[in-house]
KOLMARSE-406506 format. One record per residue (C-alpha): residue number from 0; y, z, x. Coordinates in Angstrom, 3 decimals. Layout:
N
+-----+----------+----------+----------+
: num :       py :       pz :       px :
+-----+----------+----------+----------+
: NUM :        Y :        Z :        X :
...
+-----+----------+----------+----------+
***
This chain:
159
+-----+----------+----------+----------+
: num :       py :       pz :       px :
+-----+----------+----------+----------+
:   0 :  -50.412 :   44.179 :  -73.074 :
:   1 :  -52.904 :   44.968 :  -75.918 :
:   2 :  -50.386 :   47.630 :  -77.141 :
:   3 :  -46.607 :   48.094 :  -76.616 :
:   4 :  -45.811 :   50.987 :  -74.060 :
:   5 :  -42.764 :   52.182 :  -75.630 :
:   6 :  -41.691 :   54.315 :  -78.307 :
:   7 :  -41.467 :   52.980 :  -81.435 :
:   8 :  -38.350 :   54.315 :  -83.382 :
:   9 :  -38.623 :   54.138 :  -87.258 :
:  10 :  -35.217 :   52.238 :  -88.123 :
:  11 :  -35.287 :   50.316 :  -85.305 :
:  12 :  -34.847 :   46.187 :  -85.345 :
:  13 :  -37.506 :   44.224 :  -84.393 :
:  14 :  -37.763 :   43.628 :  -80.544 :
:  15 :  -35.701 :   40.355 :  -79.491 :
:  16 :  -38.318 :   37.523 :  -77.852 :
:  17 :  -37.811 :   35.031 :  -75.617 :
:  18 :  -39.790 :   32.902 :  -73.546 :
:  19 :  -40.038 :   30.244 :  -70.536 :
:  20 :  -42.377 :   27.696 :  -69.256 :
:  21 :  -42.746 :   26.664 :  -65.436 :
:  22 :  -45.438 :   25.096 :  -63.462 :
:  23 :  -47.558 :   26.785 :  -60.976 :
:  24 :  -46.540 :   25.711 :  -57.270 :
:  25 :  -48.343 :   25.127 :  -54.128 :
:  26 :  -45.923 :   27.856 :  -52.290 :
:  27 :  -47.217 :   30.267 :  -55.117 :
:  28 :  -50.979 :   30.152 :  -54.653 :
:  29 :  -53.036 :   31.934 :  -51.766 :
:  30 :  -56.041 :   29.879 :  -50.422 :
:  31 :  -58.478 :   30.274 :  -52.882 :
:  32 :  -56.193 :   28.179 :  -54.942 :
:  33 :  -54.838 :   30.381 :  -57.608 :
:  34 :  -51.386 :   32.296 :  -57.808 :
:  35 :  -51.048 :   35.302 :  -55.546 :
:  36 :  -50.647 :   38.744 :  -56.982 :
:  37 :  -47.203 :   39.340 :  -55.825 :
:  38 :  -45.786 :   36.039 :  -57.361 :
:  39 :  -45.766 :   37.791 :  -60.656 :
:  40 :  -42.835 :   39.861 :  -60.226 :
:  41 :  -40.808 :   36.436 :  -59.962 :
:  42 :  -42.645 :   34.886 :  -62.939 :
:  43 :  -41.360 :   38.731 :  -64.879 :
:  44 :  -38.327 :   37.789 :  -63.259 :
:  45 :  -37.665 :   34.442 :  -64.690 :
:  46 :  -38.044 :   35.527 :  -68.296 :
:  47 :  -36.263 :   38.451 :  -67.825 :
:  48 :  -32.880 :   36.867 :  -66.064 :
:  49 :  -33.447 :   33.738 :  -69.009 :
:  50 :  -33.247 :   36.219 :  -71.860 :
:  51 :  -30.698 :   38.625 :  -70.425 :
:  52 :  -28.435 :   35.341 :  -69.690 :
:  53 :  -29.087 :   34.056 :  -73.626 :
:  54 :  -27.976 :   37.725 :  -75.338 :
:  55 :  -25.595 :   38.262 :  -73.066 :
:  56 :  -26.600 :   40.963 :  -71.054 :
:  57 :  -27.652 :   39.533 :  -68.442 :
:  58 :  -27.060 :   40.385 :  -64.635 :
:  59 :  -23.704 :   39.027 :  -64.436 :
:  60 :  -22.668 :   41.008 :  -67.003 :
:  61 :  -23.732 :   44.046 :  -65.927 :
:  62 :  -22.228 :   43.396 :  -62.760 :
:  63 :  -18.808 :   41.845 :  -64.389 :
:  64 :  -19.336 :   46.149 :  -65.540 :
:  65 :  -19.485 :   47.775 :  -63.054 :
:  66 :  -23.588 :   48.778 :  -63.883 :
:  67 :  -26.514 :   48.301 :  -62.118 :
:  68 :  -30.082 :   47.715 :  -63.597 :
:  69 :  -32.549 :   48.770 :  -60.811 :
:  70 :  -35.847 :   48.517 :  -61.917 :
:  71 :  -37.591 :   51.888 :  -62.254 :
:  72 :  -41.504 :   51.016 :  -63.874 :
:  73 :  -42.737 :   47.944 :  -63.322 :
:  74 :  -46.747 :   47.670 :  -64.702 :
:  75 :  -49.395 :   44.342 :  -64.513 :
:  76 :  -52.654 :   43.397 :  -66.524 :
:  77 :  -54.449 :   40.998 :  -64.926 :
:  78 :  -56.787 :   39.089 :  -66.854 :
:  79 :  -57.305 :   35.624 :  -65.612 :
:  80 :  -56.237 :   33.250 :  -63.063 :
:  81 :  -53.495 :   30.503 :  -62.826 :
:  82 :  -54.046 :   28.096 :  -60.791 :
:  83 :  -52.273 :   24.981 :  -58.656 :
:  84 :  -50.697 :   22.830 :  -61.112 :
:  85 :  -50.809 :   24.491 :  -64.025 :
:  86 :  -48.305 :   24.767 :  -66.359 :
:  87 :  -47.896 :   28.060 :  -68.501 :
:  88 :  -45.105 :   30.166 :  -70.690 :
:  89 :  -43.567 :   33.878 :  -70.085 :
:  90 :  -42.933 :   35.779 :  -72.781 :
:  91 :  -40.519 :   38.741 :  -72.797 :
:  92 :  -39.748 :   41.480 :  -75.927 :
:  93 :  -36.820 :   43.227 :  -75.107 :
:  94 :  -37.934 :   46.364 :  -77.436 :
:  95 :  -35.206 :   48.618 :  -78.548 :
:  96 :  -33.855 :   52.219 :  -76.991 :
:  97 :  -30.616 :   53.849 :  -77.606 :
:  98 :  -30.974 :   55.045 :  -73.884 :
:  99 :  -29.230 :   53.711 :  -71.246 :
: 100 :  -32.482 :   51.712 :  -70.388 :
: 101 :  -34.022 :   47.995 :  -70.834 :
: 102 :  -37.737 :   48.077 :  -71.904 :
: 103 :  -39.408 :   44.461 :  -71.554 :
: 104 :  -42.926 :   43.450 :  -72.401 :
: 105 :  -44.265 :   40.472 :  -70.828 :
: 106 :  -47.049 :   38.006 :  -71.192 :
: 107 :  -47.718 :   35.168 :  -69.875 :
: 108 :  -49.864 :   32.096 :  -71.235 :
: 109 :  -51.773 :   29.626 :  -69.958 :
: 110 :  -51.811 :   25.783 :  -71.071 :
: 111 :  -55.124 :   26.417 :  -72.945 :
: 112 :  -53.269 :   29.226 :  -75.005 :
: 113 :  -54.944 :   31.932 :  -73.265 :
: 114 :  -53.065 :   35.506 :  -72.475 :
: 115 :  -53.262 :   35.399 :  -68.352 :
: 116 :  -51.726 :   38.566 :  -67.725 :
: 117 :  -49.426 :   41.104 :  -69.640 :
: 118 :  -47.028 :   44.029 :  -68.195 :
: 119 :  -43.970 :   45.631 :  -69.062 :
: 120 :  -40.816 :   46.725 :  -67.227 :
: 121 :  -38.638 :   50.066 :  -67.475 :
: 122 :  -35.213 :   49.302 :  -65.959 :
: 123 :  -32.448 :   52.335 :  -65.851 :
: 124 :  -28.617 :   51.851 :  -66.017 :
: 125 :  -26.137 :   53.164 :  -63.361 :
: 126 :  -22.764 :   53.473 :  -62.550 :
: 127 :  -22.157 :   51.197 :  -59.671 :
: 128 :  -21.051 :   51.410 :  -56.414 :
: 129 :  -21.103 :   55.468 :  -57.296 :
: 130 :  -24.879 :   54.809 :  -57.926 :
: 131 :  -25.113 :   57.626 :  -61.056 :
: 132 :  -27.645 :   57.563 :  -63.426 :
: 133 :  -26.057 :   57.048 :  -67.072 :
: 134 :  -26.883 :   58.752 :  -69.667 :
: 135 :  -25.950 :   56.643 :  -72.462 :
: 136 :  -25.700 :   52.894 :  -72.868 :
: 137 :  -22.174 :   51.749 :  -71.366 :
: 138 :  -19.737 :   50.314 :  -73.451 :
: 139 :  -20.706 :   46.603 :  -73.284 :
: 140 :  -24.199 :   47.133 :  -74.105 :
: 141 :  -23.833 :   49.865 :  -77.219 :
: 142 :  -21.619 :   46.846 :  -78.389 :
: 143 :  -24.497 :   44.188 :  -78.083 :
: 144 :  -27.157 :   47.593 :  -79.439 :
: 145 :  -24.849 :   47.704 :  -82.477 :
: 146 :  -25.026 :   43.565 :  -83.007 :
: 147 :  -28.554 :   43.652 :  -82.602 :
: 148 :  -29.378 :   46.603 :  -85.191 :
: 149 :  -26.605 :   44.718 :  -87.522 :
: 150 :  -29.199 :   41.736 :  -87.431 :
: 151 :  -26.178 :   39.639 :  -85.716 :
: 152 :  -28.078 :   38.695 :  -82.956 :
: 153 :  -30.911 :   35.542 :  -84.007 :
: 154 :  -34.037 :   36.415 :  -82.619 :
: 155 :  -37.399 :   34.248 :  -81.546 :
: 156 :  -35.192 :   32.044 :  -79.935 :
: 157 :  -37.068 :   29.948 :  -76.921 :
: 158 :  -35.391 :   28.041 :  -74.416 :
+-----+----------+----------+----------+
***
């Protein structure tokens, strides 16, 4: 993404990063050798479930809530191929919202250092099983919004 997608709020923190590397499989390529379009929802994926599990609000814990995160936007910018073989890194930027929402950029780098492809995610918050949209952050995560704008959370961190 060339520009972030989401509002900017003036005494916000910084957006928390974290990234992962994998390989490109033979399973994820189509036959002209080079990953298929609709193995980078998985690749989002990874990243995503990585830094959700290391600030601890990840899908378990949502779940351990009672709250579901269905995903509600979910945008791609292709701008090169990956191909058999290679290895590469996804980055995520959880950016900050006091809404009861999760807004992730992604990009995703190839060994040569190049930007591959870039998207973002809008995920909502409900009240599960009674599937209602919430308004405002549950409990559990105003507690991990309050550590993060309180600087208690260390960002940059890369597994």
């Amino acid at each position: 993404m060339r520009k972030n997608p989401f509002k900017t709020f003036p005494d916000a923190p910084k957006p928390l990063s974290f990234s992962v590397t994998r390989r490109v499989r033979f399973e994820e390529v189509d036959a002209l050798g080079i990953v298929w379009h609709g193995r980078y929802p998985s690749y989002f994926e990874d990243v995503r479930e990585a830094l959700g599990d290391r600030y601890g609000i990840g899908y378990l814990d949502f779940f351990r809530e009672k709250v579901a995160a269905p995903l509600r936007q979910l945008h791609f910018e292709y701008l090169k191929p990956l191909s058999l073989r290679e290895n590469f890194t996804i980055k995520a930027k959880l950016h900050w919202s006091e809404a009861a929402r999760i807004n992730l950029t992604y990009e995703i780098i190839n060994e040569k250092g190049e930007l591959t492809t870039s998207g973002y995610s809008v995920q909502m918050m409900l009240d599960y099983p009674e599937k209602s949209v919430l308004m405002v952050p549950p409990p559990f995560f105003q507690a991990f919004l309050k550590c993060w704008q309180e600087n208690f959370i260390p960002d940059d961190h890369h597994e």
